[in-house]
PDB file of N, H, CA, C and O in Angstrom:
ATOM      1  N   UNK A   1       3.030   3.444 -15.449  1.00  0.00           N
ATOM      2  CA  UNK A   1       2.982   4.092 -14.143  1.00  0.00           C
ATOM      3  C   UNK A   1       4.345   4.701 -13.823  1.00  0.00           C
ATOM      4  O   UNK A   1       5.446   4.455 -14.315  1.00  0.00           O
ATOM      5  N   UNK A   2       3.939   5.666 -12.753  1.00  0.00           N
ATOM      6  H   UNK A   2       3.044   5.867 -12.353  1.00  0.00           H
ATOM      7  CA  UNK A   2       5.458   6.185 -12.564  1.00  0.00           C
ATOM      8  C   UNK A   2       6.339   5.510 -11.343  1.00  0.00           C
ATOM      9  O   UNK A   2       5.907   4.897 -10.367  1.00  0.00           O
ATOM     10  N   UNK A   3       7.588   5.782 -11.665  1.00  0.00           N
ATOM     11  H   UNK A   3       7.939   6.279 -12.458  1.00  0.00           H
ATOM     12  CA  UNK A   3       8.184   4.730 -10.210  1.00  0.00           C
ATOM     13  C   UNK A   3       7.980   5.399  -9.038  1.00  0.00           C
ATOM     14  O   UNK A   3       8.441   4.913  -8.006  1.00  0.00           O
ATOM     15  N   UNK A   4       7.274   6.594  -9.003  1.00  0.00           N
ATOM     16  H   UNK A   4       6.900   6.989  -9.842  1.00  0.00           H
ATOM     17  CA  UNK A   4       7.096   7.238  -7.014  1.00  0.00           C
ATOM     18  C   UNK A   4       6.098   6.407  -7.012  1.00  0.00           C
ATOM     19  O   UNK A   4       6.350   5.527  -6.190  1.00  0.00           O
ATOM     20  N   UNK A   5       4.886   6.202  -7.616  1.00  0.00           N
ATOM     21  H   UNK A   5       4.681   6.917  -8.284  1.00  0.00           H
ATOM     22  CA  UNK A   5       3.857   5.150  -7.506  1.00  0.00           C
ATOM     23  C   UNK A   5       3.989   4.043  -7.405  1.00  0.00           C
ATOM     24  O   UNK A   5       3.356   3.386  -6.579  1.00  0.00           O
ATOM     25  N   UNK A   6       4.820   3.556  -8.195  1.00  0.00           N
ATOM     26  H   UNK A   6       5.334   4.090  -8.866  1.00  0.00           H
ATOM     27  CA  UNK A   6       4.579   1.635  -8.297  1.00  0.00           C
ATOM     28  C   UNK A   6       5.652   1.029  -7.253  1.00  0.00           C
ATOM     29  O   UNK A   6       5.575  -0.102  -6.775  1.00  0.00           O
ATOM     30  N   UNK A   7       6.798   2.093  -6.944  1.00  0.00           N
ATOM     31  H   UNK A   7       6.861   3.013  -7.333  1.00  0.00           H
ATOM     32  CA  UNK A   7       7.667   1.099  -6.394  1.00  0.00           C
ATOM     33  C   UNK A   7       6.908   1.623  -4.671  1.00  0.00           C
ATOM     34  O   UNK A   7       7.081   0.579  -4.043  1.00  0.00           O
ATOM     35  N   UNK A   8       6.289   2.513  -3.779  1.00  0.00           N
ATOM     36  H   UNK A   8       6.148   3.361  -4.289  1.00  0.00           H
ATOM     37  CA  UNK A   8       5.804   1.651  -2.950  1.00  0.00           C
ATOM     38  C   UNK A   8       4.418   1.272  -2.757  1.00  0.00           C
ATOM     39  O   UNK A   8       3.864   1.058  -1.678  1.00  0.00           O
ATOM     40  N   UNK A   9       3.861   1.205  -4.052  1.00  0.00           N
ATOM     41  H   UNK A   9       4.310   1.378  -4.928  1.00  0.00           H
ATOM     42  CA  UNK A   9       2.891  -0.046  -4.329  1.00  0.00           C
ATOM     43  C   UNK A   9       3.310  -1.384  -3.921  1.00  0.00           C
ATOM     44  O   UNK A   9       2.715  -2.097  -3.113  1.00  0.00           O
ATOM     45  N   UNK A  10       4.741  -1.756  -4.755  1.00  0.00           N
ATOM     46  H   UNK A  10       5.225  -1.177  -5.411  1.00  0.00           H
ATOM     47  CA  UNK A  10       5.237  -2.948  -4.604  1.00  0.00           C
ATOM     48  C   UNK A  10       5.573  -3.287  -3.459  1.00  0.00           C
ATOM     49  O   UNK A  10       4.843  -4.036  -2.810  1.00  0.00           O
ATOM     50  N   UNK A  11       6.673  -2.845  -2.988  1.00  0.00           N
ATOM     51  H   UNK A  11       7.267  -2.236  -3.514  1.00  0.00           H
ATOM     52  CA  UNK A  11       7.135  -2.507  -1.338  1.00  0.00           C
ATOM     53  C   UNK A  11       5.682  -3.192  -0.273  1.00  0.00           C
ATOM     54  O   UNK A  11       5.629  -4.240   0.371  1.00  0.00           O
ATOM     55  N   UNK A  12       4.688  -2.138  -0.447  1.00  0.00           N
ATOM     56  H   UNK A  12       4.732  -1.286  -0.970  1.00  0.00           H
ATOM     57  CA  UNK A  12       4.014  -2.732   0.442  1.00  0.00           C
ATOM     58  C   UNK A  12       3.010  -3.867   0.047  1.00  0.00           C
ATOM     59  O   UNK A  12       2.190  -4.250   0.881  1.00  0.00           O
ATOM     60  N   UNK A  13       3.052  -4.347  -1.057  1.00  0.00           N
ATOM     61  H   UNK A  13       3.719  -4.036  -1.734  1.00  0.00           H
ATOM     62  CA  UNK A  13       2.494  -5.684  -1.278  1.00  0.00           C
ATOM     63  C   UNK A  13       3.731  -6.762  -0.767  1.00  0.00           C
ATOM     64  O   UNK A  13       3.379  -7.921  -0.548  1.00  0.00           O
ATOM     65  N   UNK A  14       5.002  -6.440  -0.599  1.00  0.00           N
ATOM     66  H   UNK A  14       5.288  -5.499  -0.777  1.00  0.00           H
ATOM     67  CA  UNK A  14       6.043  -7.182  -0.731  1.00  0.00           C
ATOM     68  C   UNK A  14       5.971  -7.519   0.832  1.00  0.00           C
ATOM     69  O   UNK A  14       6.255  -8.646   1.237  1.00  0.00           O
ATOM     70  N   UNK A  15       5.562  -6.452   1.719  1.00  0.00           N
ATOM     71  H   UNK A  15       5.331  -5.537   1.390  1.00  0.00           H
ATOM     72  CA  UNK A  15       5.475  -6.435   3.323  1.00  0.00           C
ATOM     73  C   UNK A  15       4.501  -7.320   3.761  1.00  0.00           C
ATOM     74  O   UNK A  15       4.677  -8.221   4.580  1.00  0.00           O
ATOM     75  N   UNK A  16       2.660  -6.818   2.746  1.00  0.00           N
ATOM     76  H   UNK A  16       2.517  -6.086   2.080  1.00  0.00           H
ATOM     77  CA  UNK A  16       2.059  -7.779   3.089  1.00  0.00           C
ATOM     78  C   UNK A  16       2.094  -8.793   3.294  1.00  0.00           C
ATOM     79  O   UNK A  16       1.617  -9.308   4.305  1.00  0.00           O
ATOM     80  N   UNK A  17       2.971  -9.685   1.925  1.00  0.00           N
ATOM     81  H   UNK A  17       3.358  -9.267   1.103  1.00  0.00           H
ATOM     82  CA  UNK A  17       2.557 -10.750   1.853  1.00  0.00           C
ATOM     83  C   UNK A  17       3.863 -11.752   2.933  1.00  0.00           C
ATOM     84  O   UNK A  17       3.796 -12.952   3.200  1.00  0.00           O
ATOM     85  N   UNK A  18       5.050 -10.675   3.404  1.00  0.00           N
ATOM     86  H   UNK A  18       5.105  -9.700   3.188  1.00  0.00           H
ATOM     87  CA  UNK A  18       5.865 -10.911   4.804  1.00  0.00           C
ATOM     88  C   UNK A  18       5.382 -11.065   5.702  1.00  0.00           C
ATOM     89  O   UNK A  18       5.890 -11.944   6.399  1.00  0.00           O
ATOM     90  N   UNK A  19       4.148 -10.360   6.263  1.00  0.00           N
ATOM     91  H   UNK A  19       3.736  -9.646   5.697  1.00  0.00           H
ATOM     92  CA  UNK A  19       3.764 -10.110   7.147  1.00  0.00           C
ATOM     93  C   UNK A  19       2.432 -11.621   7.589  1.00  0.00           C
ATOM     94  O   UNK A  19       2.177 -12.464   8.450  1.00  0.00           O
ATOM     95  N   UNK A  20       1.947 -11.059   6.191  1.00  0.00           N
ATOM     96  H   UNK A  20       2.154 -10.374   5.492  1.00  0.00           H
ATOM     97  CA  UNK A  20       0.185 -11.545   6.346  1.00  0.00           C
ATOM     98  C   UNK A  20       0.876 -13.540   5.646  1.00  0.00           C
ATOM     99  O   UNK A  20       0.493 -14.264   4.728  1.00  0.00           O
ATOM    100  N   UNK A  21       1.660 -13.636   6.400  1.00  0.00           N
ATOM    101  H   UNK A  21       1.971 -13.047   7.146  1.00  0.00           H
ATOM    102  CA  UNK A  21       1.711 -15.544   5.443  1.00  0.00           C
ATOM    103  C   UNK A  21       0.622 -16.213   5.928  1.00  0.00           C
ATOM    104  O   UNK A  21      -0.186 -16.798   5.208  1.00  0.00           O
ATOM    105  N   UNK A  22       0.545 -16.123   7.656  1.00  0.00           N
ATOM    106  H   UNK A  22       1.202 -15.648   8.242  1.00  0.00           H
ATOM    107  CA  UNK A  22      -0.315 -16.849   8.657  1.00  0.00           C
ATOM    108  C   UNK A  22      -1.820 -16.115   8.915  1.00  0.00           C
ATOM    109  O   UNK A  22      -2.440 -16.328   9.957  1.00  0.00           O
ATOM    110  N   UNK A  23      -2.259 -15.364   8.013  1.00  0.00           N
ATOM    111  H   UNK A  23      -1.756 -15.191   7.166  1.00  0.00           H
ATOM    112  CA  UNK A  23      -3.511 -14.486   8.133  1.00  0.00           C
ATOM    113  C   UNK A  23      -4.414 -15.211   7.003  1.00  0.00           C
ATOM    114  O   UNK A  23      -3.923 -16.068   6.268  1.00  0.00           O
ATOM    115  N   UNK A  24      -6.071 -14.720   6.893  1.00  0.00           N
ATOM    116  H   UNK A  24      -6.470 -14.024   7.490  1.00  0.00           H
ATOM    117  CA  UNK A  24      -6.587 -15.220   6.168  1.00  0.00           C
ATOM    118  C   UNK A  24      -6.731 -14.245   5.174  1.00  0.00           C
ATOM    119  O   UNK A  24      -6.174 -13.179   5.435  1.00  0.00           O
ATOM    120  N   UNK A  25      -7.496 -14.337   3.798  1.00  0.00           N
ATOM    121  H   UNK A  25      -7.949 -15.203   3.586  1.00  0.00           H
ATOM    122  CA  UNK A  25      -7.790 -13.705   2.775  1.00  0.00           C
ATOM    123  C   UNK A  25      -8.419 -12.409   2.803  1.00  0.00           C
ATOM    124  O   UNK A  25      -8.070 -11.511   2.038  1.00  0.00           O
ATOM    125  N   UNK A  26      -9.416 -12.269   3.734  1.00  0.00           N
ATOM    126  H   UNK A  26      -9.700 -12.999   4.356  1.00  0.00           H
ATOM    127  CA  UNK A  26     -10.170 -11.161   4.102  1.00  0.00           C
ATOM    128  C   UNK A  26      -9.424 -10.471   4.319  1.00  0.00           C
ATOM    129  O   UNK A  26      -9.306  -9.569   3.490  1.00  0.00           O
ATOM    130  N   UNK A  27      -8.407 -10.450   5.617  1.00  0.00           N
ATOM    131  H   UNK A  27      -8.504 -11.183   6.290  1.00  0.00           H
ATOM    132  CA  UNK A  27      -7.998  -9.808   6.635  1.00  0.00           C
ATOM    133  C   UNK A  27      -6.678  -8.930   5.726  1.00  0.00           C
ATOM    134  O   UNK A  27      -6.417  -7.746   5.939  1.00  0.00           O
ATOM    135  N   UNK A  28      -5.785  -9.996   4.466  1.00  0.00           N
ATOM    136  H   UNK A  28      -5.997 -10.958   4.293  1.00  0.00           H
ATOM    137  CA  UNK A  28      -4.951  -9.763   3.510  1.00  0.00           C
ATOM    138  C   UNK A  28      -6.031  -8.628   2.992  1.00  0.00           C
ATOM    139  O   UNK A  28      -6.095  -7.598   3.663  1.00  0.00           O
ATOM    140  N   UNK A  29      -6.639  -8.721   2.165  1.00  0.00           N
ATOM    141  H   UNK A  29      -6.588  -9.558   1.620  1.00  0.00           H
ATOM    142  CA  UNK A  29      -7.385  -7.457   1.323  1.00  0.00           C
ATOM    143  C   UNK A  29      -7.822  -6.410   2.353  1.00  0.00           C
ATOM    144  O   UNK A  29      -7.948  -5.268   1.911  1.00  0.00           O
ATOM    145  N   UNK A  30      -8.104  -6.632   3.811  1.00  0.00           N
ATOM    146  H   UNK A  30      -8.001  -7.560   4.171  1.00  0.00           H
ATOM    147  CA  UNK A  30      -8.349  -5.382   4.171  1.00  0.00           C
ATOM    148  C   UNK A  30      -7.031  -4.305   4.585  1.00  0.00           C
ATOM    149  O   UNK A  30      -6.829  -3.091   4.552  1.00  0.00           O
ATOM    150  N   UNK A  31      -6.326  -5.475   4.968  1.00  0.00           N
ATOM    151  H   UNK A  31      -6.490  -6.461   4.995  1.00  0.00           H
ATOM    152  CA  UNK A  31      -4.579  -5.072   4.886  1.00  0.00           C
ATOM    153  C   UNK A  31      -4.356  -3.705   3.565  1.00  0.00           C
ATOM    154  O   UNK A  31      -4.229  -2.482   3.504  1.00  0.00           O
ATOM    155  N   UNK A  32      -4.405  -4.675   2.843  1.00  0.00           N
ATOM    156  H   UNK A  32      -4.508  -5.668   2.893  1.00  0.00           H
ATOM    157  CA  UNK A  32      -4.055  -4.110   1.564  1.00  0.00           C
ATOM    158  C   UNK A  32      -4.664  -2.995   1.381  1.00  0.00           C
ATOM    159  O   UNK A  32      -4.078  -1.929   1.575  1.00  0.00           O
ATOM    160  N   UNK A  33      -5.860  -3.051   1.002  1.00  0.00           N
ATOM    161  H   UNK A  33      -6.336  -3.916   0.845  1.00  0.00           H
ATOM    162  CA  UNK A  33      -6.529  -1.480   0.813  1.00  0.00           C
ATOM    163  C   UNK A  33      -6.003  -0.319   1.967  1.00  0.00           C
ATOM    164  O   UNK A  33      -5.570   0.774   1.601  1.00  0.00           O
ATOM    165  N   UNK A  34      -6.105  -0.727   3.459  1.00  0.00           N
ATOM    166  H   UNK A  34      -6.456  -1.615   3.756  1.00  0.00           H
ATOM    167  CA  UNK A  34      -5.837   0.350   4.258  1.00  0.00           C
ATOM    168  C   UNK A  34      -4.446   0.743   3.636  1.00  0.00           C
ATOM    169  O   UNK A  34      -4.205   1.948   3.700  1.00  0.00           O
ATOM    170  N   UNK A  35      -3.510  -0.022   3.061  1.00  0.00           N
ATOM    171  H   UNK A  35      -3.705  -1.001   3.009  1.00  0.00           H
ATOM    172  CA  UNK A  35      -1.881   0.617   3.180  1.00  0.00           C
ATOM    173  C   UNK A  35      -2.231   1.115   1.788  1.00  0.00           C
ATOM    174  O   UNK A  35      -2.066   2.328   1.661  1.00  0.00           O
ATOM    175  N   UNK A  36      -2.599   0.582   0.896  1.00  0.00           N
ATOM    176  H   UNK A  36      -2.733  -0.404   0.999  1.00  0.00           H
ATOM    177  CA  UNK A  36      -2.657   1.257  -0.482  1.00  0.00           C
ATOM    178  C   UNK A  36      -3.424   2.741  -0.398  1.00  0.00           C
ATOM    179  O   UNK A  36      -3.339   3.697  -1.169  1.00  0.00           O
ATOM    180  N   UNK A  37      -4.176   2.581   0.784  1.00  0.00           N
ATOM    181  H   UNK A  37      -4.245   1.804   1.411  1.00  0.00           H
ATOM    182  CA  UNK A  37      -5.264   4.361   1.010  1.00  0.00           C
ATOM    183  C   UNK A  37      -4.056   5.345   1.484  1.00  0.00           C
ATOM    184  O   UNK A  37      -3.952   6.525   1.152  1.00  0.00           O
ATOM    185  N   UNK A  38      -3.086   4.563   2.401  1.00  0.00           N
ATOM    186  H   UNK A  38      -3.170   3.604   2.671  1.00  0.00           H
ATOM    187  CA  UNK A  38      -2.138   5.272   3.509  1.00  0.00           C
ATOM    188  C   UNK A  38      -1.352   5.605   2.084  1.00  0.00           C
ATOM    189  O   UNK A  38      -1.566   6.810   1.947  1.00  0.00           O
ATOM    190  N   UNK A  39      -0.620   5.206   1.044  1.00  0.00           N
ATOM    191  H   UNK A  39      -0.447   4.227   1.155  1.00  0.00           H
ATOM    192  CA  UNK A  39       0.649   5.649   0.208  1.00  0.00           C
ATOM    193  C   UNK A  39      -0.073   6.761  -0.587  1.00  0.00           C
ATOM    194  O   UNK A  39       0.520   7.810  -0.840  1.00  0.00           O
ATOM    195  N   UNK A  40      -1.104   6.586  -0.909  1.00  0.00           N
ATOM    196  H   UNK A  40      -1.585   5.734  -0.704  1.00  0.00           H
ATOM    197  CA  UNK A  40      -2.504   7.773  -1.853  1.00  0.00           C
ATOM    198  C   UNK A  40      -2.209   8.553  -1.033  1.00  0.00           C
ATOM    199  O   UNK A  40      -1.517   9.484  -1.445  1.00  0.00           O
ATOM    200  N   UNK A  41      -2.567   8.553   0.434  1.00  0.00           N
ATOM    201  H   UNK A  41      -3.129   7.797   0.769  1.00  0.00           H
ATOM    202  CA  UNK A  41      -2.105  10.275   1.064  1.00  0.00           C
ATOM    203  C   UNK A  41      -1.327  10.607   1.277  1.00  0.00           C
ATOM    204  O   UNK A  41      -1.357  11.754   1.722  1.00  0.00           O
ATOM    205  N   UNK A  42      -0.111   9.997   1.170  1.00  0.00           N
ATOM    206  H   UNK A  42      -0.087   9.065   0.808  1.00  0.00           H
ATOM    207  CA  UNK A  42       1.285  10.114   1.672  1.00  0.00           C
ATOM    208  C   UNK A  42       1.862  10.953  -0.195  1.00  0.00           C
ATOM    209  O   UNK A  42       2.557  11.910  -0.538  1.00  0.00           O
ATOM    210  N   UNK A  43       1.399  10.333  -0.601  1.00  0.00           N
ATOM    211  H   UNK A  43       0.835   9.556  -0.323  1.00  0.00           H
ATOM    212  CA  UNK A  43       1.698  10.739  -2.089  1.00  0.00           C
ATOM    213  C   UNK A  43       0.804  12.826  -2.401  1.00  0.00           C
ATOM    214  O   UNK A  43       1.283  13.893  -2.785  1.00  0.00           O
ATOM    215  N   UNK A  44      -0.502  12.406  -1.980  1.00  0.00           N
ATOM    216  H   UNK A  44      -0.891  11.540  -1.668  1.00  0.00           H
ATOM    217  CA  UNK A  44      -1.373  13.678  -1.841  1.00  0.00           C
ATOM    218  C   UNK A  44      -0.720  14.600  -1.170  1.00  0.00           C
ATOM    219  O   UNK A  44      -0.813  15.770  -1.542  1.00  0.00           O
ATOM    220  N   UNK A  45       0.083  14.249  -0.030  1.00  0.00           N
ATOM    221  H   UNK A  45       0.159  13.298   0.272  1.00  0.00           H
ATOM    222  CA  UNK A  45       0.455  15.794   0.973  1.00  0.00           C
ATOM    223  C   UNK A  45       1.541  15.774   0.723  1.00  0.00           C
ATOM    224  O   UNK A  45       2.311  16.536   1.309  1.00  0.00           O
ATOM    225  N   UNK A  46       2.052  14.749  -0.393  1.00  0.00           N
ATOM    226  H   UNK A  46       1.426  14.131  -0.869  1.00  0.00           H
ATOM    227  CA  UNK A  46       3.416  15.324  -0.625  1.00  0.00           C
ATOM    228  C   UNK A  46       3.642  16.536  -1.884  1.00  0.00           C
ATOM    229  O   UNK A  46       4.454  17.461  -1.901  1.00  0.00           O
ATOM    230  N   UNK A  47       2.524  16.121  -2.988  1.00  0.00           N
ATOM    231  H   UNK A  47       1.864  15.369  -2.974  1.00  0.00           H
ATOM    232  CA  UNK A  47       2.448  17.137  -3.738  1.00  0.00           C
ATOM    233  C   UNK A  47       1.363  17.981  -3.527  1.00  0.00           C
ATOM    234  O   UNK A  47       0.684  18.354  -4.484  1.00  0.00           O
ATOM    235  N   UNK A  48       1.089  18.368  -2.248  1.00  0.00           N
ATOM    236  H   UNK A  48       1.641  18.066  -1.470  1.00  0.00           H
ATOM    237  CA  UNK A  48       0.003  19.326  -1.771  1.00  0.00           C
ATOM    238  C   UNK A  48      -1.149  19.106  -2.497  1.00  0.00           C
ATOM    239  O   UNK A  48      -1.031  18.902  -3.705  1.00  0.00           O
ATOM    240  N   UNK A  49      -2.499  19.110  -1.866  1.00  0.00           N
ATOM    241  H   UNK A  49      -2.595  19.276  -0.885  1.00  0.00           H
ATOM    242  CA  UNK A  49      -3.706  18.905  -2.131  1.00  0.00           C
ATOM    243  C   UNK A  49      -4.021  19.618  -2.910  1.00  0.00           C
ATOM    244  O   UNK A  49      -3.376  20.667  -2.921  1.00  0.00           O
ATOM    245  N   UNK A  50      -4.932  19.497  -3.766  1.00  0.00           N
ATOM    246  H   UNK A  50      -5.456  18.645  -3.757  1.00  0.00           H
ATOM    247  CA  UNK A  50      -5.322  20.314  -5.171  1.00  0.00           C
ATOM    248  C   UNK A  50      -6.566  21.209  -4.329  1.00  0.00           C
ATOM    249  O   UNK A  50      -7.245  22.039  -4.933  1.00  0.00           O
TER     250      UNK A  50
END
């Protein structure tokens, strides 16, 4: 993978799991997917939409 990808992949697994200590499992994976959807578009409009 490339590092614009993985490092804030990591980053925000690194936040989650700051954030989400006192949360349950569900609520962690829905966490997760919404921020992992949010860096996909952040990544998309940065190299303009195909």
């Amino acid at each position: 993978m490339r590092p614009d990808i993985l490092i804030p992949v990591l980053m925000g697994c690194a936040l989650l799991w700051w954030i989400g200590r006192g949360i349950g499992w569900a609520l962690k994976l829905m966490i997760a997917a919404v921020t992992l959807a949010l860096i996909a578009a952040v990544l998309l409009v940065e190299r303009g939409l195909p």
